[in-house]
Wavefront OBJ file of the C-alpha trace (Angstrom):
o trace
v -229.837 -107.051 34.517
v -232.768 -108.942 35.393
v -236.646 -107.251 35.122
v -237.769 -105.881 37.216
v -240.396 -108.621 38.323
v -237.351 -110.754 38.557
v -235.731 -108.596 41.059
v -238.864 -108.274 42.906
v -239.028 -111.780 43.561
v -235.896 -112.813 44.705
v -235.230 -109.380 47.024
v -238.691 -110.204 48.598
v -238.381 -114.256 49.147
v -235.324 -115.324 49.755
v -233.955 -115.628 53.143
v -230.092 -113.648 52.154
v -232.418 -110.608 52.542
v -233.426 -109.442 56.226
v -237.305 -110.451 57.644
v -237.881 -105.976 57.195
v -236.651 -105.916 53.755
v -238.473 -108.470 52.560
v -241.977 -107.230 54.908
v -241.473 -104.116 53.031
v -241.493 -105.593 49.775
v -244.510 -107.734 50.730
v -246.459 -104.654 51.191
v -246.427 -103.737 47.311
v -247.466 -107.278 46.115
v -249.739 -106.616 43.232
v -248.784 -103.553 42.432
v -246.899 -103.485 39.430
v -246.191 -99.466 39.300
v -244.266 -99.884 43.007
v -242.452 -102.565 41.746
v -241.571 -101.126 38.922
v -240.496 -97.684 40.571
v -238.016 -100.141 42.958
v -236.309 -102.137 40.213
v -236.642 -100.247 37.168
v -232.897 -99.520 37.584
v -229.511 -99.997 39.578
v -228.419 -96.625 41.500
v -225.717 -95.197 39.109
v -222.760 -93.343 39.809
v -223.605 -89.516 39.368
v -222.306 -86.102 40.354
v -221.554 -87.073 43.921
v -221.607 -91.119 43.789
v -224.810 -92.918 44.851
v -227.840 -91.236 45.950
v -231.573 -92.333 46.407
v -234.323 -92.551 48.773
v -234.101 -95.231 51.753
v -236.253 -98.028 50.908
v -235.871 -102.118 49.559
v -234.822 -102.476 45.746
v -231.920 -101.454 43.278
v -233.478 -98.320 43.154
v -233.430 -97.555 46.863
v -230.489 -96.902 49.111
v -230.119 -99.749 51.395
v -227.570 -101.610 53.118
v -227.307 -104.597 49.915
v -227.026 -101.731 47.552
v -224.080 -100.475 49.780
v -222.658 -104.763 49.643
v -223.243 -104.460 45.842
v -221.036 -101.064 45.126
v -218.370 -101.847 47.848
v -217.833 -105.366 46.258
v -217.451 -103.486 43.205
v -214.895 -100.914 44.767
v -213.345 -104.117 45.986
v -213.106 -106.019 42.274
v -211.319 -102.776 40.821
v -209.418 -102.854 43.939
v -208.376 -106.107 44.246
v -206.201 -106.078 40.640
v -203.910 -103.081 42.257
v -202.411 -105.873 44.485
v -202.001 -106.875 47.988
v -199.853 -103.770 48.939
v -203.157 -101.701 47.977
v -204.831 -104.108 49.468
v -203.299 -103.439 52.956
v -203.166 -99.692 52.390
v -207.168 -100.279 52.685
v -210.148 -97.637 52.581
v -211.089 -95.203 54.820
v -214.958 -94.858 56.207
v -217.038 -92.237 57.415
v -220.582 -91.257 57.495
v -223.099 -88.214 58.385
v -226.092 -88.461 60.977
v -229.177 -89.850 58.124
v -230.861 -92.788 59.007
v -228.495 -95.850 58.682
v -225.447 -94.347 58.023
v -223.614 -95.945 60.692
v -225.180 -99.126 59.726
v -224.438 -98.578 56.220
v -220.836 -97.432 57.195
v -219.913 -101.043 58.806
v -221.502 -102.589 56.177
v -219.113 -100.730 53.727
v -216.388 -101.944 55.998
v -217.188 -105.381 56.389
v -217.866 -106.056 52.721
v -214.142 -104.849 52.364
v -212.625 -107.142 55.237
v -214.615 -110.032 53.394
v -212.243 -109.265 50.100
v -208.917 -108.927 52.688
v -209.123 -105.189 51.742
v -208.294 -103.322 54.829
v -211.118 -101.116 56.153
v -210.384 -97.815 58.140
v -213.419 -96.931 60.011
v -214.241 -93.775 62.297
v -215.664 -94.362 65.696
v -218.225 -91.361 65.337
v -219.934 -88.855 62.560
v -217.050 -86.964 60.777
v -217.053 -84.630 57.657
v -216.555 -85.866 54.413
v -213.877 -83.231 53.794
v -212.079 -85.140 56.907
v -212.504 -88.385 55.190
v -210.642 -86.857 51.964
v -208.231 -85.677 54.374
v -208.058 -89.185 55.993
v -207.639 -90.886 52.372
v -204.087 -89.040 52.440
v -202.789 -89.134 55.555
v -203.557 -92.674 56.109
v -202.039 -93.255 52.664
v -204.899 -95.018 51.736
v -205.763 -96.521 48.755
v -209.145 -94.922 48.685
v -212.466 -93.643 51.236
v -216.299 -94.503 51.293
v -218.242 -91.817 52.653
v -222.172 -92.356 53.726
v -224.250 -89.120 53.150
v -226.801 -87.276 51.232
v -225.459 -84.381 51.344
v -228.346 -81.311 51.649
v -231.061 -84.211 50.632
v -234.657 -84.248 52.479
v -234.366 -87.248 55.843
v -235.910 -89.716 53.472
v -232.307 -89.824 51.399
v -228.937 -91.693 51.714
v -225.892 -91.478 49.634
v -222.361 -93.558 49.401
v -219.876 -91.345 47.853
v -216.313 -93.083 46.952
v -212.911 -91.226 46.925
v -209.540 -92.170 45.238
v -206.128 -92.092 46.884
v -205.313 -88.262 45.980
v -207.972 -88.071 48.387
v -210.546 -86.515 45.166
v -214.017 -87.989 44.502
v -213.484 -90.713 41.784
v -213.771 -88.908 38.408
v -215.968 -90.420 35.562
v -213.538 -92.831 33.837
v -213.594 -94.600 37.433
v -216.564 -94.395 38.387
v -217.628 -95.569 35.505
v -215.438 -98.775 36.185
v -216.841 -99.365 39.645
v -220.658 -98.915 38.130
v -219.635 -101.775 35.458
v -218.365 -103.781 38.081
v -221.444 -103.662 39.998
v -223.386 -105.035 36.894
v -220.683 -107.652 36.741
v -221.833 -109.130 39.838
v -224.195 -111.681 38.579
v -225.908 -113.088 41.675
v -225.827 -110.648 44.770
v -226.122 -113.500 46.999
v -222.535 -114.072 46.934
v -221.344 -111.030 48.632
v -221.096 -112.014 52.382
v -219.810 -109.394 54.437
v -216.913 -110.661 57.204
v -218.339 -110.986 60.801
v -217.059 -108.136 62.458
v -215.116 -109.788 65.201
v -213.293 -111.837 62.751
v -212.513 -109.007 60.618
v -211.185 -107.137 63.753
v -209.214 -110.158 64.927
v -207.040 -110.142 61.147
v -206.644 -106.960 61.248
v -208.779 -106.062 58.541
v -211.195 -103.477 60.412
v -208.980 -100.845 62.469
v -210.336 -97.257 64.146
v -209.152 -94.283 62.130
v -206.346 -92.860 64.957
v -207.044 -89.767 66.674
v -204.075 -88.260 65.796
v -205.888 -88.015 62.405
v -208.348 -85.700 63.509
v -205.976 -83.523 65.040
v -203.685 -83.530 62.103
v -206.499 -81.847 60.483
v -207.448 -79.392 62.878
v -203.887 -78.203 62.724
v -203.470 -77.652 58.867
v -206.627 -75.678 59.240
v -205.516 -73.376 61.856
v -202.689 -72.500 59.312
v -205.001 -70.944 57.109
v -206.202 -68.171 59.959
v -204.168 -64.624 58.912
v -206.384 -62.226 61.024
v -205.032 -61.071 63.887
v -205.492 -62.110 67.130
v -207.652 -59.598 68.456
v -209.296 -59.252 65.344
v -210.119 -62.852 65.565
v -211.663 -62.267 69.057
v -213.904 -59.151 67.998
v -216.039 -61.166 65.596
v -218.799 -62.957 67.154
v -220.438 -66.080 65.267
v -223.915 -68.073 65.545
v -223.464 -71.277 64.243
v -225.655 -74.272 63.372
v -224.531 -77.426 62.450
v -228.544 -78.382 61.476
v -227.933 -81.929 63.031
v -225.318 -82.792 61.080
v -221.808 -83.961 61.710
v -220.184 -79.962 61.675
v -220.648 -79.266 65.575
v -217.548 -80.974 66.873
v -215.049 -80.142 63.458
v -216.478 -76.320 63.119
v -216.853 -75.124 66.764
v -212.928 -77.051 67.094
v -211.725 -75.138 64.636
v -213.026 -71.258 65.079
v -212.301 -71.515 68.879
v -208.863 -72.927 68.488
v -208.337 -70.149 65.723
v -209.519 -67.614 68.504
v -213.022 -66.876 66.738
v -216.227 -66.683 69.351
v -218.428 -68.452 68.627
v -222.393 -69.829 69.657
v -224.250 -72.894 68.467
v -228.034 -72.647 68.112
v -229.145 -75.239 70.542
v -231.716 -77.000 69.000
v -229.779 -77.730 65.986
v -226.869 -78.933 67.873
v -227.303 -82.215 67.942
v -226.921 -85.228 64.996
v -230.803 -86.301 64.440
v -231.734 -88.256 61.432
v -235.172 -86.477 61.196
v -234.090 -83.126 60.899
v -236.740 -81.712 62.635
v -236.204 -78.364 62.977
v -235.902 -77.975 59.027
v -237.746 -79.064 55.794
v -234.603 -80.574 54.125
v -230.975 -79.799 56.143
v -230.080 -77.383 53.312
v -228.026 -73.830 53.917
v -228.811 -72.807 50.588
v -232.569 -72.740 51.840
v -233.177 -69.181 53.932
v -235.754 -71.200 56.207
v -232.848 -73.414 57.792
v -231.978 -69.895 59.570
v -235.250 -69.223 61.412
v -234.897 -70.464 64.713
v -230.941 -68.768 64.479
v -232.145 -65.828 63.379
v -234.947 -65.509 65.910
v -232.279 -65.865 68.615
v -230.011 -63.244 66.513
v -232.300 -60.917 66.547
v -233.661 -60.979 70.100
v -237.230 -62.917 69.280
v -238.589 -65.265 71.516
v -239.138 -68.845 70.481
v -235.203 -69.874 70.132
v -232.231 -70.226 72.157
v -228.838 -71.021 71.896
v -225.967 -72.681 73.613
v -222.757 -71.789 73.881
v -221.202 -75.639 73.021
v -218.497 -74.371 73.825
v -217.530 -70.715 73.375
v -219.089 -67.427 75.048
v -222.903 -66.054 74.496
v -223.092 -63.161 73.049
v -226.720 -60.883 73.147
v -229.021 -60.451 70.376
v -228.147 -58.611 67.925
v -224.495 -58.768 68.101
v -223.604 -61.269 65.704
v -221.353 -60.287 62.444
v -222.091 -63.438 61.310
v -224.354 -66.536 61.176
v -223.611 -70.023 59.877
v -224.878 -72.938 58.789
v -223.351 -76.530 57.427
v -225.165 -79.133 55.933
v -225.604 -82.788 57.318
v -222.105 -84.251 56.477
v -220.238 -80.223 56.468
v -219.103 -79.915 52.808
v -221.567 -76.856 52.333
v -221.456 -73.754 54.169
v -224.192 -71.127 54.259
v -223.679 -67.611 55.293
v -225.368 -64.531 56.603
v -224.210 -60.948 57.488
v -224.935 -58.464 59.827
v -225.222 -55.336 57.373
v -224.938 -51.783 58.666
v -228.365 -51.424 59.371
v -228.749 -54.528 61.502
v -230.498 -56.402 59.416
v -228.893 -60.048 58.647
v -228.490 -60.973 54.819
v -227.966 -64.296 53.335
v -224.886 -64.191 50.887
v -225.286 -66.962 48.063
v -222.892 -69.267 46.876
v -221.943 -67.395 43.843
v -221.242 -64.560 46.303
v -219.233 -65.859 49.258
v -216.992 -67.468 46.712
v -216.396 -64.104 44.939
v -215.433 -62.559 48.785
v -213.149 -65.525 49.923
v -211.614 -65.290 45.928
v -210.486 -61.648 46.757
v -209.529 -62.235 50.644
v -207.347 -65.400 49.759
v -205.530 -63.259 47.013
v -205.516 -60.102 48.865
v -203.781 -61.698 51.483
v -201.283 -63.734 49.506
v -200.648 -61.012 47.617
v -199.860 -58.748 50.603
v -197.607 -61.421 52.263
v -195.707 -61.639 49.189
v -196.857 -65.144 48.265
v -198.743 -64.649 45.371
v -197.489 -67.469 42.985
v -196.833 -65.814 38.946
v -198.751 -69.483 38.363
v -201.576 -69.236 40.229
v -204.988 -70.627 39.911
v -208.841 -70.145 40.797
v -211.326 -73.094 39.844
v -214.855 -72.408 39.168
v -217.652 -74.547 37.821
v -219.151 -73.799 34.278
v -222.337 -73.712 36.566
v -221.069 -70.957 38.787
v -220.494 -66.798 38.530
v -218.408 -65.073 35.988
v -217.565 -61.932 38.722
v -214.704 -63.460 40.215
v -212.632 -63.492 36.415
v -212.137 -59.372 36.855
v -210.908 -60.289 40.280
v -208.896 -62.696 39.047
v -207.525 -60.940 36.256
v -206.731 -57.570 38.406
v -204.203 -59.850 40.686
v -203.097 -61.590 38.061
v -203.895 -65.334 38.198
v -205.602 -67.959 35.869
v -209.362 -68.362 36.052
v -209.897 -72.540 35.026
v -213.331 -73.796 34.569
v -214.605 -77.364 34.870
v -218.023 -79.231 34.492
v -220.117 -79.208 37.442
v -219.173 -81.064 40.733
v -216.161 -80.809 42.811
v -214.663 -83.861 42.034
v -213.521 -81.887 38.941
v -212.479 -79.019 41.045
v -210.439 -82.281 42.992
v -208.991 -83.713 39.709
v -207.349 -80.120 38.559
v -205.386 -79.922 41.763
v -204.277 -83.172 40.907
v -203.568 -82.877 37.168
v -201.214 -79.083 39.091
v -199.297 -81.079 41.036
v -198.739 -83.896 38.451
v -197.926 -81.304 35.619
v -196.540 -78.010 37.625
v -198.992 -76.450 35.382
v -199.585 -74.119 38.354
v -200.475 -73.363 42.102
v -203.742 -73.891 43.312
v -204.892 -71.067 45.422
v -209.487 -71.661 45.834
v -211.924 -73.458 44.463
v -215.872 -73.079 44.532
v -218.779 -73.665 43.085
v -222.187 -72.101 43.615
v -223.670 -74.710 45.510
v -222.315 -73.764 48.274
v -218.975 -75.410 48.089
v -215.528 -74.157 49.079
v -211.871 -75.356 48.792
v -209.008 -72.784 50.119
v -206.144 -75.653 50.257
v -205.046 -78.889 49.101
v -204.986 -81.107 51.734
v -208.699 -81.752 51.249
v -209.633 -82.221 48.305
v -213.443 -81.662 48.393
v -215.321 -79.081 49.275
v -215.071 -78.414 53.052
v -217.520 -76.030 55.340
v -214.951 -76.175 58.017
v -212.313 -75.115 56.593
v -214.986 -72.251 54.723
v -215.891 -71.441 57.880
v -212.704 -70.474 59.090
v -211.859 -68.588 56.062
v -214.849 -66.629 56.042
v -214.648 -65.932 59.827
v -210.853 -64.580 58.418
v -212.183 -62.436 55.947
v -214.916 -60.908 58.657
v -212.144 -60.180 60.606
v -210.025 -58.636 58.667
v -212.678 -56.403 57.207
v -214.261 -55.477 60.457
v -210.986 -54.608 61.196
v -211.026 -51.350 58.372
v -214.617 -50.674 59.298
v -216.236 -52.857 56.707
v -218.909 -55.566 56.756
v -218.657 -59.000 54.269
v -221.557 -56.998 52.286
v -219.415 -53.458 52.175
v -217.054 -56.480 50.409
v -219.412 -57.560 48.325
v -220.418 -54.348 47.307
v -216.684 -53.112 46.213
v -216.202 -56.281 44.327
v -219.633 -55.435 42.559
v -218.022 -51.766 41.644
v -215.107 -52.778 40.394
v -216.365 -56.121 38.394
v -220.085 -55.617 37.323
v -223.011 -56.310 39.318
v -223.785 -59.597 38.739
v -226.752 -61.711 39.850
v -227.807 -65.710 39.625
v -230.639 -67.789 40.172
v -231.289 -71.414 40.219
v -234.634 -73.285 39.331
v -235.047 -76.966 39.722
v -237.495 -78.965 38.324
v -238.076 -82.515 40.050
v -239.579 -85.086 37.447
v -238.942 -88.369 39.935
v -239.216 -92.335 38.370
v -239.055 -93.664 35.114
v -241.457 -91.078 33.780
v -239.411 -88.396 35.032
v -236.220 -89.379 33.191
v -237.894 -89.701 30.044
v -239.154 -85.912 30.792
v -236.020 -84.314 31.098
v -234.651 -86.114 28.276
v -237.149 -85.026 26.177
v -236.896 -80.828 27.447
v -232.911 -81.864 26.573
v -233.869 -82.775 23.450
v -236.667 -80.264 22.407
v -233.602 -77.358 23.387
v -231.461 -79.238 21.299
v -233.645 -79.003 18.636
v -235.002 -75.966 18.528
v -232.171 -73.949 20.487
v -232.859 -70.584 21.591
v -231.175 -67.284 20.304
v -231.843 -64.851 22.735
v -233.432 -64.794 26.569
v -235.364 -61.840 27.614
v -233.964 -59.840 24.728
v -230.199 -60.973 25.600
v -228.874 -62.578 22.283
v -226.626 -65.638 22.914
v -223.343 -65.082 21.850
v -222.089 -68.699 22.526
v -223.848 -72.046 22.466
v -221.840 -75.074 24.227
v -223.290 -78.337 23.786
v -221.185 -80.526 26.263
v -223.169 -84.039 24.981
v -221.397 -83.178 21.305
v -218.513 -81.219 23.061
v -218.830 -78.712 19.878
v -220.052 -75.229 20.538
v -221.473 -72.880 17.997
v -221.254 -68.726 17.637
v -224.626 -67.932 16.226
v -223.903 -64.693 14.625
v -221.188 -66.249 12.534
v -222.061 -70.016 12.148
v -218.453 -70.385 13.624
v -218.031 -74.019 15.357
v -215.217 -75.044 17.863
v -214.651 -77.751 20.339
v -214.988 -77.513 23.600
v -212.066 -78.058 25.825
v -214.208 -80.109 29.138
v -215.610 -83.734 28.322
v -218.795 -84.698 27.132
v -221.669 -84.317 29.999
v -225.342 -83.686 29.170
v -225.208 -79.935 29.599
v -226.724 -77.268 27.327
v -224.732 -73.436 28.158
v -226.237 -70.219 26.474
v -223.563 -67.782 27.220
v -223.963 -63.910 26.803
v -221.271 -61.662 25.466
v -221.241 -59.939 28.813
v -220.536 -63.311 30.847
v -223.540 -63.607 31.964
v -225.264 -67.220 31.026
v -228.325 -70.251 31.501
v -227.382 -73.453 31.440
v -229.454 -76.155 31.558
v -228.456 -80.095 32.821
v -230.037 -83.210 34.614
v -229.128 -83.455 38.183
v -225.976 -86.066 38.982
v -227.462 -87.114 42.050
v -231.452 -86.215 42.073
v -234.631 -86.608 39.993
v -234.069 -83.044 38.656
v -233.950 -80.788 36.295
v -231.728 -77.903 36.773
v -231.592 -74.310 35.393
v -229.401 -72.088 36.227
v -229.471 -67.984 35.418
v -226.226 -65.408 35.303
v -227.305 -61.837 34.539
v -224.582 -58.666 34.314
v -226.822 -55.299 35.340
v -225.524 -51.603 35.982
v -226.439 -51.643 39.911
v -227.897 -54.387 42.123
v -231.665 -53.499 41.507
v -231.721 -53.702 37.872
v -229.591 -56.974 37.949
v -232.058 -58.470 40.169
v -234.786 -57.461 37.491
v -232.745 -59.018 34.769
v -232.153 -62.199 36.128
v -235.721 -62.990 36.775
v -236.666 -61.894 33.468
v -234.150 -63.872 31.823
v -235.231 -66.947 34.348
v -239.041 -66.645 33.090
v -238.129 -66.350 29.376
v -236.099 -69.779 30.009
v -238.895 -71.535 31.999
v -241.510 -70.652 28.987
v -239.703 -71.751 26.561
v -239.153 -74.894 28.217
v -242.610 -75.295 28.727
v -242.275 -75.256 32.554
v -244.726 -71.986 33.570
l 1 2 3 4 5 6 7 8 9 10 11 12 13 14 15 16 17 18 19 20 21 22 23 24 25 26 27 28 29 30 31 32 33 34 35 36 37 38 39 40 41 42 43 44 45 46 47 48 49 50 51 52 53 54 55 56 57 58 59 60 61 62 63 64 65 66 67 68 69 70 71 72 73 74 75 76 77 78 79 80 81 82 83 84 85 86 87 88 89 90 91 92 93 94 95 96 97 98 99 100 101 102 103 104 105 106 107 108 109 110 111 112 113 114 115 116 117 118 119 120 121 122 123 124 125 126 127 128 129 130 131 132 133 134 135 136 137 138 139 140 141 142 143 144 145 146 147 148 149 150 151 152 153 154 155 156 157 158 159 160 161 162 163 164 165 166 167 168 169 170 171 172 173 174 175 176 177 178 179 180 181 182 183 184 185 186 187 188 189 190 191 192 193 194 195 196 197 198 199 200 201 202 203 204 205 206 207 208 209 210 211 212 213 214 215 216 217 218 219 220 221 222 223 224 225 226 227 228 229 230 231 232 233 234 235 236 237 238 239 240 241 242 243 244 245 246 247 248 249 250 251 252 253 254 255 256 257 258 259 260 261 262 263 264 265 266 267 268 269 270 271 272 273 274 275 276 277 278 279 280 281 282 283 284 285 286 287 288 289 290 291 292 293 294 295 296 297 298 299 300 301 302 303 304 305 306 307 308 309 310 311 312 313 314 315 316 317 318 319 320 321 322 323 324 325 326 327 328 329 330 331 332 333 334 335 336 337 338 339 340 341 342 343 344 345 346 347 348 349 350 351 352 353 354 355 356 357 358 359 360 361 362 363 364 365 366 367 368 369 370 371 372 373 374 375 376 377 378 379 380 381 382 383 384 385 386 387 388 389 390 391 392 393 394 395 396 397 398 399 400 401 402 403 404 405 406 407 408 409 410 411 412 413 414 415 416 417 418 419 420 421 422 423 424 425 426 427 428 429 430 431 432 433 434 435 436 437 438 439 440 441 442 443 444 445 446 447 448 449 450 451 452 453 454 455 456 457 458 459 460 461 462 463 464 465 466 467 468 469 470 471 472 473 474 475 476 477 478 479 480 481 482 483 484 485 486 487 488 489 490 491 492 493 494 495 496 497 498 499 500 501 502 503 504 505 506 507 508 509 510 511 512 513 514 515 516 517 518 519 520 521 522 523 524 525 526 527 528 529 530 531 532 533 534 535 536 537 538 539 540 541 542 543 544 545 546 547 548 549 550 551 552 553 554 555 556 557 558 559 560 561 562 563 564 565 566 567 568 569 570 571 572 573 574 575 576 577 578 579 580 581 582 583 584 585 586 587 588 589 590
């Protein structure tokens, strides 16, 4: 790769970049740190594909970086032949700035190779677009998103023709591609009439969309009039949820009422910091209305109003609907945010509860969890019965198990989830969809309201029976060159001087996934570990409890991550955030 000085000059001279890019990059002439900070590197291939801040430069997100990767999707995909060829790659995109623009980009880089390019007329999901991938019987999908990233971010996420997020071996072929590409210059997307005229840019049919909808209203088991007693507040945060979600929880019979000023796709975000449900402050302005304060409305887009205070439950999906946040109306009234760790516990038991009472419970059944996420649901897996699996973080791994089932027989996929927020009850997506979450937890509701029970009464009897168990998540953002060189040195000073205990908890088990040995510190005892190498450091406790440590995929982070067992809620609470100090010392990081 050339320097980064190199880089500089051509991306700000000559005339194959647009008059704005290159007026941008004028504006940092003589400043060798901004330079440096755009062209230091080429966007790599992470946890979820691409991902950077908008901006000119190889470090940016911007429509020649999109040219450069979908040229490279193109050279790998190019050598699968012409029938691939025609079988071509599906397209969406979420609401960010340039996502549409980025999108036909994508598609028009494609046409240019004769690959054909499937692209949506509007904002869709990216669990619809790994829906899409297989019902089009496509060769693979290009979505354009950040995900829950702050307005300044865009993403470009590729997906394979099982319809999963490209898993490391290939990703790692596009990335080499892309530094195969010697002169960028040479990738010249295909006009866009010309590319309709061959045939080589179509719209994704409508019946695809509906297709969808209908596998997802097979999931609903509540009855009808259970289904109608639950009452939902729903915010797409300006995302591309409003249309998919609202479709599916009226069609399934569900009520429900979208906060009006977060109904509609904006780029800015305004009503939020970042477009996060994770974050409790995305819920303000719905839990104003919820609870009868003025300053916040909502609209009923489409569905009935309901009056404050009569929610069960209020939800929220992020930009491009692959996260779902939750909160419940609790006995008292009060509305309570569920985390990731815990809605996935809750839709664990419902899906198995219900198969098991329908008689449909397969003897090979499996749940897939993240090493990064909860040990609570492996009681609830083991009391009906089924195999707990574990992969690395990301749910293109979740994606490449249900895969490796169906190629092997191995066994039946029944949920998926990771704490992040992310949710997979079936396997005709295969990514983590808020749409189809929503509907499942809008089942659950249901069903429980039905026996006098809230989603937290759930919680709370899963809790009993398994161990209270409690998790917290710190990230550290160290952005730039600098940054990297940070983490990889806190990587390197646990490495070296690895801990034995946190907060008084001894660890029982240390997994080193960058050696992919583990060791057992009270015996010496070494093994291998069964998931592939990763940069991940996992301190687990003899109780299941755990902190892991690992570089973000996507961002400029560090992230920590906390699992605590306690006797009741309180004391678990009080655990965890001893055992998340004790981390953050020894890291040097409070």
């Amino acid at each position: 790769m050339a320097t980064a000085a190199e880089q500089y000059r051509l991306w700000s001279q000559d005339p194959y970049f647009d008059a704005a890019t290159r007026a941008e990059l004028a504006a940092i002439a003589g400043d060798p740190a901004a330079i440096e900070d755009r062209f230091y590197q080429m966007l790599a291939f992470g946890t979820g594909g691409l991902r950077g801040v908008i901006g000119a430069g190889t470090s940016r997100m911007n429509r020649y970086m999109v040219r450069l990767a979908t040229q490279a999707l193109a050279d790998c995909i190019r050598p699968l032949g012409e029938a691939a060829m025609a079988r071509g790659v599906v397209i969406a995109h979420d609401s960010r700035r340039f996502s549409a623009e980025f999108a036909r980009e994508a598609a028009l880089t494609l046409a240019a190779n004769g690959v054909v390019a499937w692209l949506w007329d509007g904002l869709r999901p990216t669990p619809m677009l790994s829906f899409a991938v297989r019902e089009l019987g496509a060769v693979a999908g290009i979505v354009i998103t950040a995900s829950h990233n702050p307005p300044e971010y865009n993403g470009y996420k590729v997906y394979w023709e099982d319809g999963g997020q490209v898993p490391p071996d290939r990703a790692g072929a596009i990335q080499a591609a892309m530094r195969a590409i010697a002169d960028i210059r040479t990738i010249r997307p295909l006009p866009e009439d010309e590319a309709r005229a061959r045939g080589l840019l179509r719209p994704v049919p409508a019946a695809v969309d509906e297709a969808y909808t209908q596998r997802l209203l097979s999931l609903a088991t509540a009855a009808p009039g259970q289904r109608a007693a639950l009452r939902i507040l729903y915010s797409p945060l300006h995302g591309a949820g409003h249309r998919p979600v609202v479709t599916a929880l009226e069609r399934a019979g569900f009520p429900v009422t979208v906060v009006a000023e977060q109904a509609q796709p904006d780029p800015d975000f305004p009503t939020v910091a970042k477009p996060n449900p994770e974050e409790p402050e995305v819920y303000e302005i719905a839990l104003r209305y919820a609870t009868g304060l003025p300053g916040a409305g909502a609209g009923a887009a489409p569905g009935p109003a309901a009056g404050a205070g009569s929610f069960d439950l209020i939800m929220a999906t992020d930009p491009d609907a692959d996260r779902l946040g939750v909160l419940v109306r609790d006995r008292d009234g009060q509305y309570r945010m569920l985390t990731g760790n815990q809605l996935g516990a809750i839709l664990t038991e419902h899906i198995l509860r219900s198969r098991k009472a329908a008689g449909t419970l397969p003897a090979n059944g499996a749940v897939i969890k993240t090493i990064a996420t909860s040990n609570l649901v492996a009681p609830l897996c083991r009391e009906y019965g089924v195999t707990l699996l574990e992969t690395h973080t990301g749910f293109k791994f979740i994606g490449d198990k249900i895969k490796e089932f169906e190629e092997t027989g191995a066994h039946e996929f029944l949920f998926g989830f990771e704490e992040s927020y992310g949710y997979l009850g079936a396997t005709f997506v295969r990514d983590k969809d808020a749409v189809m979450a929503a509907l499942l937890v809008a089942d659950a509701a249901a069903h429980h309201r039905a026996e006098g029970r809230t989603l937290i009464d759930a919680l709370e009897a899963i809790w009993q029976r398994c161990g209270y168990f409690q998790e917290g998540l710190h990230n550290v953002t160290l952005p730039g060159r600098d940054g990297q060189a940070r983490i990889a040195a806190l990587m390197a000073g646990l490495r070296s001087n690895p801990p034995e205990a946190f907060a008084g908890i001894p660890v029982a088990f240390r997994d080193d996934y960058a050696t992919g040995t583990g060791v057992e510190p009270a015996t010496g005892r070494t093994y291998a570990l069964a998931l592939g190498r990763a940069d991940v450091l996992h301190y687990r406790f003899a109780d299941g409890g755990f902190v892991m440590v690992r570089p973000s995929g996507t961002e400029p982070k560090l992230k920590l991550y906390v699992s605590v067992v306690g006797p009741d809620e309180a004391s678990a609470v009080q655990l965890r955030d001893r055992v998340m100090a004790d981390a953050l010392e020894r890291m040097g990081l409070r």
